[in-house]
Every structure is written in C-alpha cells, then in structure tokens.
N, C-alpha and C positions, 0 to 999 in steps of 0.2 A: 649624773654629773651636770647637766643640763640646768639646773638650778643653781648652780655653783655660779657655774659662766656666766647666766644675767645679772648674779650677785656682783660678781667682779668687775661685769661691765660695766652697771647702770651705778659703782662706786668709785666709778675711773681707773681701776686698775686693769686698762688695757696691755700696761709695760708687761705685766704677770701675764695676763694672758695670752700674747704673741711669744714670750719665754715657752712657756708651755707646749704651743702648738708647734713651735719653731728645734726647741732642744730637749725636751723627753722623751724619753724611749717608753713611756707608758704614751698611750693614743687618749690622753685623755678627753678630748672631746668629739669622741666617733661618728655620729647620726647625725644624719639631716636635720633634728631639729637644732642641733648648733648651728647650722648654719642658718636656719630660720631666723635663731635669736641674736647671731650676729649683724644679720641683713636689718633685722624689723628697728637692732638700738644703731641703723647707721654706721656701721667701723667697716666702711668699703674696703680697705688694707687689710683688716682681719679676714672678711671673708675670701679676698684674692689669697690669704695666706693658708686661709684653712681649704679650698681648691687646691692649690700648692701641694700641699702636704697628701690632702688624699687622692689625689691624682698624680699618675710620674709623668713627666716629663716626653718619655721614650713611648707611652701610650699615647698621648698625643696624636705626636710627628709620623708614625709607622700602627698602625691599626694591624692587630692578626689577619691571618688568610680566615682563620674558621667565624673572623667576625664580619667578614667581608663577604663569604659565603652564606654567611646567616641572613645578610641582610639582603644578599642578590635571591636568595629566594625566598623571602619575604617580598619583594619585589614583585616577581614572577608570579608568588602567589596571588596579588593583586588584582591579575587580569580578571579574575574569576569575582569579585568584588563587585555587585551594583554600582554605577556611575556617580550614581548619587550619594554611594556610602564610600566611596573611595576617595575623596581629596581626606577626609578625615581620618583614614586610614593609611594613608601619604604622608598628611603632619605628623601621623607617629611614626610611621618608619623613618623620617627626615630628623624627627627629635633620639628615634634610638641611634642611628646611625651617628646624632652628634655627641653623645651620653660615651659612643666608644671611640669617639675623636675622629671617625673620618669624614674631613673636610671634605672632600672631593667626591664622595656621595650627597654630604647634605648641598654642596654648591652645583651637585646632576637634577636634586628632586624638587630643589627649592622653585625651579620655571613651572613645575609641572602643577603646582599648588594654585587653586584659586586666588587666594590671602598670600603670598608667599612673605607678607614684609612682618606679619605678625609668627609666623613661625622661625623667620630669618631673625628675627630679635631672641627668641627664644633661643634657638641653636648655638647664637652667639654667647650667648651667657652661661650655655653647659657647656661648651668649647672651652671658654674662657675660666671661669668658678666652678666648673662641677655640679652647678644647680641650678633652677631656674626660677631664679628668685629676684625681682626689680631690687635694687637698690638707687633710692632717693634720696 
C-alpha cells in the first residue's frame, strides 16, 4: 500500500488520503514506512494524523503498570552496564519509555544523559507522531 500513498501524495490528492487515515475502517496505511513517505513528501498534518490514528489517546496520558515495570527494571538493569556503555543504553531506555508514552520517566532519564537535548528532540517526536522522524 505504500506505493499507493506516495502516488496520491506526490499527485496532491492529500484530501483522499487524510479521508482514508481519518474515516476507514480498513487501516490502510499501517507501517512505518507511511510514515517515512509522509514525513520525507512534507504533509506535517498527515503525519500528526497518521500518530493520531495509530496511537490512542488514553496510551498517551496513563502508561500500563506492566510498562512501567518493564522499564524500572531495565533501569535497574543498568547498573550492571560499563560507564561508558551506559549513556547509550540510557538514550534507549529514554526513547522506549517515550515509544509507550511515559512522560515522566523520559523527563526522570533525560538529566542523566550526556546529550540529553539530542534525545530530548527525539522523545518529543515519538511522544508527539509516534515516530521519530524530522520533519522540514
């Protein structure tokens, strides 16, 4: 379907393709690389809309306990981490933590990072779109 989508983009029929994403009950453009090919032709609306869509709302705001737990001992796990291999192993656990919406872990691990403003950019974008993909 993937090839569909840059058809309809790079033809201007954006109106069709936020129909799509917005009112069918088939999921027609499922994978990341829709969302690649959204970001790469520019339609910064489409991609907040296709976020929208494959992300709820309620995931967000409220994170599970069992994801919360996943991620406190991944944490934990850490200690055991060479010093040197552990900020990089930090940016991941800061990027899954924002992949399952909780804010308030990746705003605990974001100090603890060398870089924190290049992972801070990132989180905010899987927070936000679901993916972390610059859009220019």
């Amino acid at each position: 379907m993937t090839p569909w989508l840059a058809y309809l983009l790079r033809t201007g029929r954006t109106e069709l393709v936020r129909e799509l994403l917005e009112n069918s009950r088939v999921r027609w453009f499922d994978t990341h690389e829709a969302a690649e090919i959204i970001a790469a032709l520019g339609e910064e609306d489409l991609l907040r809309l296709w976020g929208d869509v494959h992300r709820s709302v309620a995931d967000l705001l409220s994170p599970n306990e069992r994801t919360d737990d996943d991620l406190a001992t991944a944490y934990a796990a850490l200690r055991d981490v060479p010093r040197a291999q552990r900020d990089r192993a930090l940016g991941d656990l800061t990027l899954q933590a924002a992949a399952h919406g909780n804010v308030s872990a990746v705003l605990s691990l974001l100090p603890k990072l060398q870089d924190p403003h290049r992972h801070a950019l990132s989180a905010l974008r899987i927070i936000t779109t679901g993916t972390d993909i610059e859009v220019w």
